[in-house]
Wavefront OBJ file of the C-alpha trace (Angstrom):
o trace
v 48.812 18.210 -99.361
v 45.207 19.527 -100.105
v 43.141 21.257 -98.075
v 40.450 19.841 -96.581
v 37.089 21.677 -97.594
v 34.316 21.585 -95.028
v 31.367 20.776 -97.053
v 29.758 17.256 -96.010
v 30.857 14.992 -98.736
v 29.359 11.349 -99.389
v 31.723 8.673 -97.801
v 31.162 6.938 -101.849
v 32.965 10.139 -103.261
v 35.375 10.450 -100.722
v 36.479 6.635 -101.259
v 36.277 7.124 -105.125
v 38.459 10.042 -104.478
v 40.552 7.863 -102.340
v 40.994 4.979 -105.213
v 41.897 7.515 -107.677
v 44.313 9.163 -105.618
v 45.997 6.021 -105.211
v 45.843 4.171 -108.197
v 44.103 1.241 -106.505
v 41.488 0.973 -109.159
v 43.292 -1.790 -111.378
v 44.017 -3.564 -108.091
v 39.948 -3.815 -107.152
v 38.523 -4.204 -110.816
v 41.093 -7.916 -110.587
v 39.507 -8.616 -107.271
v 35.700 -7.625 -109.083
v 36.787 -9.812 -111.923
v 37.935 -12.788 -110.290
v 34.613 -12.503 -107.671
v 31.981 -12.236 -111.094
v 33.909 -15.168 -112.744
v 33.258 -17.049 -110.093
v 29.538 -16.143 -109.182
v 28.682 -16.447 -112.978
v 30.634 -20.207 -113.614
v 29.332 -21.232 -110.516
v 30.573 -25.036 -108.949
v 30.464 -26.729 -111.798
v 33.670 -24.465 -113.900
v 34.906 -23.151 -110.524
v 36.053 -26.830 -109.529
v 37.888 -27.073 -112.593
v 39.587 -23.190 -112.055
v 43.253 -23.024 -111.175
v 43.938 -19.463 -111.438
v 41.917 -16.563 -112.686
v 43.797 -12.948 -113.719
v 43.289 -10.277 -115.229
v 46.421 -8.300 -116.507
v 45.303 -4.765 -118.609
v 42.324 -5.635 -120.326
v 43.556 -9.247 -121.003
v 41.601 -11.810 -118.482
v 43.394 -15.138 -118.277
v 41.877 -18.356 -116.944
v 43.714 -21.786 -116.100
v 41.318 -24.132 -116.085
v 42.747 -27.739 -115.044
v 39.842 -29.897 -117.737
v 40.702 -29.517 -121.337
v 37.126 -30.384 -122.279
v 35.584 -27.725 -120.297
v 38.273 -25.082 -121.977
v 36.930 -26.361 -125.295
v 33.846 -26.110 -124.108
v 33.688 -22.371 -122.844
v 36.111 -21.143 -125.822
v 32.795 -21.372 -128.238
v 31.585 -18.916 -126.093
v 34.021 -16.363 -125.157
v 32.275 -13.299 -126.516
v 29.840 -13.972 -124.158
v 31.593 -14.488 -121.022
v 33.374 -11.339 -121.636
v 30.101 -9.696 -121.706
v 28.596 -10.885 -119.208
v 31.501 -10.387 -116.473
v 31.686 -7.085 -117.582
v 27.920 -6.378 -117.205
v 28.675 -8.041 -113.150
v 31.369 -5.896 -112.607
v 29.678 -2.850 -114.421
v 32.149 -1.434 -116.785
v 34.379 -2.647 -119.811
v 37.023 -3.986 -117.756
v 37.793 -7.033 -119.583
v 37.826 -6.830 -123.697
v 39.923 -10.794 -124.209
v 39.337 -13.756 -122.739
v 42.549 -15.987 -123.190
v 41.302 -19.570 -121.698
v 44.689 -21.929 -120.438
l 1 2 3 4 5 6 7 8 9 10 11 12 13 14 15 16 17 18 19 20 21 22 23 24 25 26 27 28 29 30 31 32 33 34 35 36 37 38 39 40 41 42 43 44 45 46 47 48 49 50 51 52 53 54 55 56 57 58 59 60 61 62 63 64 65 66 67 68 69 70 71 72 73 74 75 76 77 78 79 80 81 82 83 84 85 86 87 88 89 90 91 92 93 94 95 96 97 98
């Protein structure tokens, strides 16, 4: 166990320290993800979402109108860029639309 130093530490570096202790980093950057995918489509893609996941670097999206996956597939490059600007690191590098 480590010893608890006494200096007055931001509560932002002792969650960070927290995360990274734990490995729960992966687990939040899916939940960031799936929120900025969501906020960014807005109503109009979200109603035709099934599922949204990101697994590694690989983000996957079921989307339940064919049309609308044809649609968004001409511009993958920038959805990828744009959720990772929202989330505000290089979280996701392929979009794989289903």
């Amino acid at each position: 166990m480590k010893k608890r130093n006494n200096d007055h530490l931001p509560i932002s570096d002792i969650l960070k320290e927290f995360v990274e202790t734990n490995r729960l980093q992966s687990g939040l950057d899916k939940v960031d993800v799936r929120d900025a995918w969501a906020k960014m489509m807005g109503n109009g893609v979200n109603n035709y979402t099934t599922d949204v996941k990101l697994d590694k670097n690989t983000l996957y999206v079921s989307l339940s109108s064919s049309v609308l996956r044809e649609e968004l597939s001409y511009g993958k490059q920038k959805i990828i860029d744009m959720l990772n600007e929202a989330v505000g690191k290089d979280v996701v590098k392929t979009l794989v639309l289903r």
